[in-house]
ROBAKOL-753686 format. One line per field, with one value per residue (C-alpha): x, y, z. Coordinates in steps of 0.05 Angstrom, whole numbers, plus 32768, in hexadecimal, padded with zeros to 4 digits. Layout:
c1	c(X;...)
c2	c(Y;...)
c3	c(Z;...)
***
This chain:
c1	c(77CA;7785;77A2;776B;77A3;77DD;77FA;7831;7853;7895;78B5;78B7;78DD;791B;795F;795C;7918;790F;7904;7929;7921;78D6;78E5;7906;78D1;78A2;78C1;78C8;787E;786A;789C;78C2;7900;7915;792E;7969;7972;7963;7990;798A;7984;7977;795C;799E;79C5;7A04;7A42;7A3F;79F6;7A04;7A45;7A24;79E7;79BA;7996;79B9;7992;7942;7931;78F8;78D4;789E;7873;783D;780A;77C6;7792;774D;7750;776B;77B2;77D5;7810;7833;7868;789F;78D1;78FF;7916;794E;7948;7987;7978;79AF;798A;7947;7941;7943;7905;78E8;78EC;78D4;788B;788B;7882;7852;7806;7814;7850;785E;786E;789B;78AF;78D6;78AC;78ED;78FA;78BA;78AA;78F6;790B;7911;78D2;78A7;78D7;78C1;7879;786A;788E;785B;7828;783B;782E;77F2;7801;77DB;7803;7803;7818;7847;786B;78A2;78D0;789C;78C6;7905;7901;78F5;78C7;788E;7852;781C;783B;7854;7815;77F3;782E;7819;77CC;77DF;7808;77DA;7793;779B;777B;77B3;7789;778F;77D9;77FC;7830;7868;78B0;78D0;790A;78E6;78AB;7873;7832;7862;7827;77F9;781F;780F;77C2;77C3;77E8;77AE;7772;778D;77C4;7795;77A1;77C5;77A4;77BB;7797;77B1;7793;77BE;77FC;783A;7858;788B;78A6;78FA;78FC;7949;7980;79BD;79F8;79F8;7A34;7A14;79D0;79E2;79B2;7983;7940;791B;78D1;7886;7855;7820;7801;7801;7822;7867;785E;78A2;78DA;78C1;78E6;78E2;78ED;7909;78E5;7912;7950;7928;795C;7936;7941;7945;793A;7958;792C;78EF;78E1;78D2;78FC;78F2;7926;7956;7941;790E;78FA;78AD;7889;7863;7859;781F;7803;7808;783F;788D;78C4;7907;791D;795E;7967;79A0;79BC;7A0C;7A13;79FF;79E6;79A9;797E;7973;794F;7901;7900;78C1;78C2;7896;7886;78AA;7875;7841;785B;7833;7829;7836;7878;786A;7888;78C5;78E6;7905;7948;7970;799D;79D9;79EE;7A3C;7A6A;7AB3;7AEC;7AFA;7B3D;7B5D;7B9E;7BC4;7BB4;7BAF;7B70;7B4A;7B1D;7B16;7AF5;7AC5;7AAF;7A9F;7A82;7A4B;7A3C;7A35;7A0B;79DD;79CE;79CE;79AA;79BB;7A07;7A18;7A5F;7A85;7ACF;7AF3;7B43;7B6E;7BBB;7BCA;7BA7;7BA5;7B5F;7B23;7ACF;7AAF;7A79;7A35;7A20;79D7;7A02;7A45;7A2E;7A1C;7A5D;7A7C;7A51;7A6A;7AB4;7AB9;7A88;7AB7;7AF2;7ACC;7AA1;7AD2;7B19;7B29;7B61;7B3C;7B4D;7B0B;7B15;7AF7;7AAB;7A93;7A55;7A2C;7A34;7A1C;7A4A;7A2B;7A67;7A70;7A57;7A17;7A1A;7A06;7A2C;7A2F;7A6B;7A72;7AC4;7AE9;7B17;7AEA;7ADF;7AE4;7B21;7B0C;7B07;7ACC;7AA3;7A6F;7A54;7A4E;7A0D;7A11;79DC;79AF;797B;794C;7960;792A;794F;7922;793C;7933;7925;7956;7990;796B;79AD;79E4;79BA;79AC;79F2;7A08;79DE;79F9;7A42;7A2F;7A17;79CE;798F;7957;790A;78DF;78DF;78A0;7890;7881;786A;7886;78C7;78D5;78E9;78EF;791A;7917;7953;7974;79C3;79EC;79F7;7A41;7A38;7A16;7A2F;7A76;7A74;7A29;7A02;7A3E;7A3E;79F6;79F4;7A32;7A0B;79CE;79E4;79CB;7984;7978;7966;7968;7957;795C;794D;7971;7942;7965;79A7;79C3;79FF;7A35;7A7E;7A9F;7AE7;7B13;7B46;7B7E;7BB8;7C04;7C28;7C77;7C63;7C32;7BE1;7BC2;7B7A;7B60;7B62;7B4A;7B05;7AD0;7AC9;7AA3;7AD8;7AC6;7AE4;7B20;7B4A;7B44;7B2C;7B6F;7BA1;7B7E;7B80;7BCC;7BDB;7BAF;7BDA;7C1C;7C0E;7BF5;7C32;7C64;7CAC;7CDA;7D1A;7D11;7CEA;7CA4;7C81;7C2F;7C07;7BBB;7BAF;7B76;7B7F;7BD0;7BCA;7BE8;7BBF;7BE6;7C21;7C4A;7C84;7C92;7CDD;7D0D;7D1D;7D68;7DA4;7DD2;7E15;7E39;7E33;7E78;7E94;7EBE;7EE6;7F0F;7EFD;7EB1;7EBF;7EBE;7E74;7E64;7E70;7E4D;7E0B;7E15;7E20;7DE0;7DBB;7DCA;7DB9;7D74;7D69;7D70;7D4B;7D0E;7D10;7D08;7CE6;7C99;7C6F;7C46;7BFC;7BD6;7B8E;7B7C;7B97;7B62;7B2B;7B4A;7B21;7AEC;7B01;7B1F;7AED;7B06;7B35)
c2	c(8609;861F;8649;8680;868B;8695;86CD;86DB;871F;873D;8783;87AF;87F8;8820;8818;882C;883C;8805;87C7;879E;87C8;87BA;8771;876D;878D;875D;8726;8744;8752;8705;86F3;86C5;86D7;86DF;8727;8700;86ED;872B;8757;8789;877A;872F;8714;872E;86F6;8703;872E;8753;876D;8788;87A4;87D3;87DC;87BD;877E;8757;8713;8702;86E6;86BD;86BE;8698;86C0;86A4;86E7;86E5;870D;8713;86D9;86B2;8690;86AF;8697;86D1;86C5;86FB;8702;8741;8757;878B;87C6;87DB;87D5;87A7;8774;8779;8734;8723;874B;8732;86E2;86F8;8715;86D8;86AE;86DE;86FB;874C;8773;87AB;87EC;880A;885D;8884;88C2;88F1;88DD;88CA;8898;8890;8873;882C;882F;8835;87F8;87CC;87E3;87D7;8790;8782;8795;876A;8739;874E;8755;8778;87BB;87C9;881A;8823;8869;885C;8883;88BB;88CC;88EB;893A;893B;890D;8926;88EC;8919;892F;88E4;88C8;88F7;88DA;8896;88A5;88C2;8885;884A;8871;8852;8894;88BA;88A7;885C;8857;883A;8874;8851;884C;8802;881A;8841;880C;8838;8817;87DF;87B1;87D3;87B7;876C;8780;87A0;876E;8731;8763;876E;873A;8705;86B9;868C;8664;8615;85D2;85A8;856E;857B;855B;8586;85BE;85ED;862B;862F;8676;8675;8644;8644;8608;85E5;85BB;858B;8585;859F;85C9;85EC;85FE;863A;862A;863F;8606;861A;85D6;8598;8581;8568;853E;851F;8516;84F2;84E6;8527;8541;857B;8589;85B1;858B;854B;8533;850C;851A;8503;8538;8537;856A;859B;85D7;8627;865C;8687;869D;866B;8621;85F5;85AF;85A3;8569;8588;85BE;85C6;85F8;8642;8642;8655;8625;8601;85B9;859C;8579;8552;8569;856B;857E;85D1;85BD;8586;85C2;8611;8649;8650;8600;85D8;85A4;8574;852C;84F3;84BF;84EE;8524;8562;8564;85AE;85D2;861C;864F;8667;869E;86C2;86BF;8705;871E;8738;8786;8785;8750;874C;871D;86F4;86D6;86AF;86CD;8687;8663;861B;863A;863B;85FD;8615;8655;862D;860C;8647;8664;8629;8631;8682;8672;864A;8679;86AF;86AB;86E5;86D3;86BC;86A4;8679;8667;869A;86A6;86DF;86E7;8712;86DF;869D;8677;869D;869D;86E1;86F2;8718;8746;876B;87B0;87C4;87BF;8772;8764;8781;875A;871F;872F;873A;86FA;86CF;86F0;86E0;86A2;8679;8694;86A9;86D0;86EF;8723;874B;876A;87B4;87A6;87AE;87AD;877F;87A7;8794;8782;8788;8765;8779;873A;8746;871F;873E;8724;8732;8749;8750;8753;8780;8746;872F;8763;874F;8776;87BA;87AA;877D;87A9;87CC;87ED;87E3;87E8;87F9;87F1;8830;8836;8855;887E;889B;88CB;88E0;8921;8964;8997;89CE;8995;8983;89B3;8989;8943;8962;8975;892F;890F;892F;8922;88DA;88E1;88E0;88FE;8920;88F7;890B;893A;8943;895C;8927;8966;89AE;899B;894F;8945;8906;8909;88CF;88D1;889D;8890;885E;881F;8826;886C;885E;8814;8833;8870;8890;8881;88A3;88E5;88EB;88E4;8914;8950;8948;893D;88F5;8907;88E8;88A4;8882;883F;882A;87F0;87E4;87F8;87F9;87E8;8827;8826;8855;886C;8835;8823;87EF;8816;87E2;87E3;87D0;87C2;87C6;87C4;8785;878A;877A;875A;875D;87AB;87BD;87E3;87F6;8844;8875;889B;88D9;88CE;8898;88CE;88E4;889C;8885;88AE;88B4;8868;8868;889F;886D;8834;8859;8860;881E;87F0;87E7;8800;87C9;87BC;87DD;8817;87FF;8824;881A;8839;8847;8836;882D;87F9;880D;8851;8863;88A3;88A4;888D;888B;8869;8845;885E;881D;8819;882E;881C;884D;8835;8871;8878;8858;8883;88C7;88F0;88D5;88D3;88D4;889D;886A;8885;8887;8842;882D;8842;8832;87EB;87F0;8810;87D2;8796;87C4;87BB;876F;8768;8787;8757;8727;873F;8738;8769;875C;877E;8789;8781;87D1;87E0;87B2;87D7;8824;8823;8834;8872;8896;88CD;88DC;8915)
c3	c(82F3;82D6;828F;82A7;82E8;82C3;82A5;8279;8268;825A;826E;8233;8233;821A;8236;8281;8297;82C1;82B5;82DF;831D;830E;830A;8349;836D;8350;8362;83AF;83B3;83A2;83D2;8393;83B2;83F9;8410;841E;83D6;83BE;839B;835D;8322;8335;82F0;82D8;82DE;82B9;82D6;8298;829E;82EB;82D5;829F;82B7;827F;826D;823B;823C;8246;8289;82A3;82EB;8302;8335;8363;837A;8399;837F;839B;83B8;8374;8375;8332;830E;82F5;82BE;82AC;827D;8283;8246;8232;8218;81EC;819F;8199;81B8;81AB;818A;81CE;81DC;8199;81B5;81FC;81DC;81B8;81FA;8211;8212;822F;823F;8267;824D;827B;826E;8293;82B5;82A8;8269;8248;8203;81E7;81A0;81C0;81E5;81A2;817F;81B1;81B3;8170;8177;81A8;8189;8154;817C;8189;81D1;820A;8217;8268;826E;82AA;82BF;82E2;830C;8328;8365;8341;8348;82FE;82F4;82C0;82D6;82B0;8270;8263;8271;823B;8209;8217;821C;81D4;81B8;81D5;81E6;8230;825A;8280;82C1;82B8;82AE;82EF;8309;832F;834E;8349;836D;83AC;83A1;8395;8378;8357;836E;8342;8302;831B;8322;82DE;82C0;82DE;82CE;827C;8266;824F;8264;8230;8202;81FD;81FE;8234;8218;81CE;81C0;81E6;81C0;81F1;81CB;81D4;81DD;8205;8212;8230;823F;8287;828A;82B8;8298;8257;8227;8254;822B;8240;822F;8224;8226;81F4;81F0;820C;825B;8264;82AA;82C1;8294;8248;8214;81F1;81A3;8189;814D;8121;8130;8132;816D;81A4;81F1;8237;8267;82AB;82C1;82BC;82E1;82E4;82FA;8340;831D;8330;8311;833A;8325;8321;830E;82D1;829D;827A;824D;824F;8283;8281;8296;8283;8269;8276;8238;824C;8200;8207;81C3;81B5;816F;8186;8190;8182;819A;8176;8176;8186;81BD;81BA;81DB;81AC;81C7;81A7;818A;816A;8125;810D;8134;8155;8120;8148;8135;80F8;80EE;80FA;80CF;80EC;80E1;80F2;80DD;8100;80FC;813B;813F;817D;8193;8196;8156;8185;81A6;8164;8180;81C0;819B;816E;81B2;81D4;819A;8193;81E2;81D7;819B;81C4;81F1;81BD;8187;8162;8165;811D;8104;80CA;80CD;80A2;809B;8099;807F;80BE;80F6;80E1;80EA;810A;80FB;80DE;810E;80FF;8136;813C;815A;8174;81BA;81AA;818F;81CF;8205;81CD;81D8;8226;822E;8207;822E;8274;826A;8241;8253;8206;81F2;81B3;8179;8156;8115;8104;80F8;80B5;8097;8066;801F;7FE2;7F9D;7F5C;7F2A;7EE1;7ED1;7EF5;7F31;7F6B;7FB0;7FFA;8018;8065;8066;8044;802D;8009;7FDA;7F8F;7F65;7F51;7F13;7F14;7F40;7F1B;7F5D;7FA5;7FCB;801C;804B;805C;80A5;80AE;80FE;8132;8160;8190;81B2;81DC;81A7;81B8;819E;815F;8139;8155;8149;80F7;80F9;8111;80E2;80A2;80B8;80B7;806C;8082;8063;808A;807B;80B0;80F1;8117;815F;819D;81C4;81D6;81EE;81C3;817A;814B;811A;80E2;80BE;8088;8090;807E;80B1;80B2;80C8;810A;8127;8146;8163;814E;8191;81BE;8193;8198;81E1;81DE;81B3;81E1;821F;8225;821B;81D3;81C4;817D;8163;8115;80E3;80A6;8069;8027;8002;7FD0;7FA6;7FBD;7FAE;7FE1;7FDC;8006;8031;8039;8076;8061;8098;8090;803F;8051;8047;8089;806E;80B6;80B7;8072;8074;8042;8045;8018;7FE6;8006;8052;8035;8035;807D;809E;8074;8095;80DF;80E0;80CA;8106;8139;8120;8128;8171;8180;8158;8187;816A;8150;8141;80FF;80E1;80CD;8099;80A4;805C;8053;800A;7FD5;7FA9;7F97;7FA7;7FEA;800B;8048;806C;80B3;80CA;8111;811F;8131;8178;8176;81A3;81A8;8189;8197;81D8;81E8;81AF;81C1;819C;8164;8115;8105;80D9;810A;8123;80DE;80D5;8111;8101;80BA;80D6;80FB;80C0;809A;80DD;80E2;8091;809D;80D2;80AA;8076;80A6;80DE;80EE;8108;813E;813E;8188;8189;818D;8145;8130;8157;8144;8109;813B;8151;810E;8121;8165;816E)
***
């Protein structure tokens, strides 16, 4: 298709104002899918999305709409919106030329909805204003419109006002989006060069590549070359997706589609790759994409130590289809063999968990998540620690650094006490607070990382009655008081429940985690002593009582002596038994860390 017909643009907005609802109705009004085949949430593809309501992975449509006569081939990649994974969002711009900025008309421009605005227009992407949602009772079309007429200079008057859910004007987005989004740029005539910007495992035609053609046509199915990986392939297949996969004949440049690479192994090719023609290939590779850093780090252990391979396995195939999923094998006294895992956020590490749980059948263990901290050793080496295992003896620590963010709340201003409040429980440190309008605040804040990626998000909602948003990015390393609270079980150091907590709260965190883990061991045979302790101090202690049989019960009248002896008898089988028994660990005490705070 002529590049001046084609358009590509991506969904853009915070967590729940309305992006896939808008996708669905754009896909019914160009007739891509049938109203049989229609459903919500339709570019959602995974159980996991539907079941909690939010996009978790970037999806593609092709969409064929007449315009004025023209025939236009609309490209759209839905995007989610929960900072967790907005590198998602970040490779979706990528493959694109405009985006949509969806905001909710009750709500209004939320902490999320400027972080992926300014990603965009790091891109140098066209911005497309939409107001979405202008039928609820409490819809405020007017008063957002002046926000965003304030943010982007668009005039109030020429931002589309609609409801993808009653489908109200939704057809005014896809005559915005041809009259603004420019056309792609490509040379047909160049050597090919398709952008990987997704993947994902097909175990009948392997490694499915998710592609932007920015130069260069890929007619039939050539011998192709990943550039990066330098691996050469045979495709069985290209095509776009309406959303499901259809085969076509060609790609060419500026347009959206997939290659099934026919790649069996996860490893031949990665996300941010250059595919090019091995007959001809290009001579410079497309930049990609930076490599993310990971904010949480967990153990992952499989709960029978023979499924260790089966748990690599999965993790490759999870890795392929998300690229911000990092791991190395690591081992632990208490579990055997497992991989340390880097997460962007909590939630990612949970979608990680149940996906592995669902998609591949594993019977898994996570650690408490911890964060990356800094180590500067007497001998001035500075290392990275993201386990608490791993901490060097006291005694060669000359400090430890943790990470700091810098956090936007956005919020209603009559809660802006209980979000200060919050904030300087969590050791944080007021920067900035300026007014949106009247009724809005932002508060910029800086608080340490560890303080926010368990439980943070929750409270907030909890103080202001779901109305705030946030949205931070780490900024800065500072040394702090930090010690490593270790767990003995039955006088035994559990490595894979240690923590790294600030001196100030080891006191309390110490002996609420002892009282959590009291009520999740099961009782044993024989009494089991579990101890919080820094380094060999002990700070707090409890004891699991031994299941007990009662030896007496047959027992009546008579000399006590015989009772006495009894129990005395059973006092010294239960003291045996301890020295030799093992005690076995269920998968919540690892995870009670989490919730020291709750009461």
């Amino acid at each position: 298709m002529n590049l001046d017909h084609i358009r590509n643009f991506s969904i853009i907005a915070h967590i729940d104002h309305g992006k896939s609802t808008l996708a669905d109705r754009l896909m019914q009004i160009t007739q891509t899918v049938t109203e049989r085949e229609m459903r919500e949430q339709l570019l959602d593809s995974m159980d996991l999305e539907r079941e909690k309501g939010v996009t978790i992975k970037a999806s593609a449509v092709r969409m064929i709409y007449r315009h004025a006569g023209e025939e236009y081939e609309i490209n759209l990649i839905d995007t989610p919106g929960h900072v967790d994974f907005s590198y998602e969002v970040h490779r979706a711009l990528q493959a694109c030329e405009g985006a949509v900025l969806v905001v909710d008309a009750t709500q209004g421009i939320q902490a999320q909805t400027m972080a992926h605005l300014f990603a965009a227009l790091d891109q140098d992407l066209t911005i497309v204003p939409v107001i979405n949602k202008i039928d609820m009772v409490s819809a405020m079309p007017d008063d957002v419109a002046e926000e965003i007429e304030g943010l982007l200079g668009v005039p109030a008057e020429d931002i589309s006002r609609i409801s993808a859910k009653a489908g109200i004007n939704v057809e005014d987005v896809l005559t915005h989006v041809i009259a603004q989004v420019p056309p792609p740029q490509g040379d047909r005539s160049a050597p090919l060069r398709a952008l990987v910007f997704d993947c994902h495992y097909d175990s009948y035609k392997g490694v499915i590549a998710y592609v932007r053609v920015v130069d260069g046509v890929i007619s039939g199915t050539p011998q192709l070359l990943a550039m990066n990986t330098r691996k050469l392939m045979d495709p069985l297949e290209i095509g776009v997706l309406v959303p499901a996969m259809l085969s076509v004949g060609e790609l060419g440049a500026g347009q959206v589609g997939y290659i099934a690479t026919g790649f069996k192994s996860v490893r031949d090719l990665e996300v941010g790759d250059t595919i090019t023609l091995a007959a001809r290939p290009a001579m410079e590779k497309l930049p990609g994409y930076q490599p993310l850093k990971p904010m949480v780090f967990a153990g992952l252990y499989p709960s029978n130590p023979d499924d260790y391979n089966d748990l690599r396995d999965a993790l490759e195939k999870l890795r392929l289809d998300d690229a911000a999923l990092v791991y190395q094998p690591e081992t632990s006294q208490a579990l055997g063999f497992g991989y340390r895992l880097g997460f962007l956020g909590l939630f990612h590490m949970e979608i990680v968990q149940e996906r592995l749980e669902r998609e591949y059948d594993m019977d898994i263990i996570f650690t408490a998540p911890s964060v990356e901290y800094r180590v500067l050793k007497t001998d001035g080496e500075m290392i990275a620690i993201d386990s608490p295992a791993d901490l060097p003896d006291p005694t060669l620590i000359e400090h430890i650094e943790e990470p700091w963010c810098e956090l936007r709340i956005f919020t209603p201003a009559e809660y802006i006490g209980p979000v200060l409040d919050l904030v300087t429980k969590r050791r944080g440190e007021l920067k900035n607070q300026s007014w949106l309008d009247a009724k809005r605040v932002e508060v910029v804040t800086m608080i340490p990382l560890s303080e926010i990626i368990v439980d943070f998000y929750n409270d907030l909602k909890a103080r202001t009655k779901g109305y705030a948003s946030m949205d931070y990015t780490l900024d800065e390393y500072r040394p702090g008081d930090m010690v490593k609270l270790d767990v003995l079980v039955n006088h035994l150091p559990v490595d894979a429940l240690s923590v790294i907590v600030h001196r100030d709260v080891s006191f309390y965190k110490g002996q609420r985690l002892v009282s959590k883990m009291k009520e999740i061991i099961p009782r044993q045979q024989f009494e089991v002593p579990i101890q919080a302790a820094i380094g060999n101090k002990v700070i707090s202690r409890a004891n699991v009582k031994a299941m007990r049989k009662d030896v007496l019960a047959k027992c009546y009248g008579g000399d006590i002596s015989r009772k006495r002896k009894l129990l005395e008898k059973q006092k010294a089988g239960k003291k045996r038994m301890k020295m030799v028994g093992s005690v076995e660990i269920p998968q919540e005490a690892f995870m009670s860390v989490l919730r020291l705070d709750e009461e």
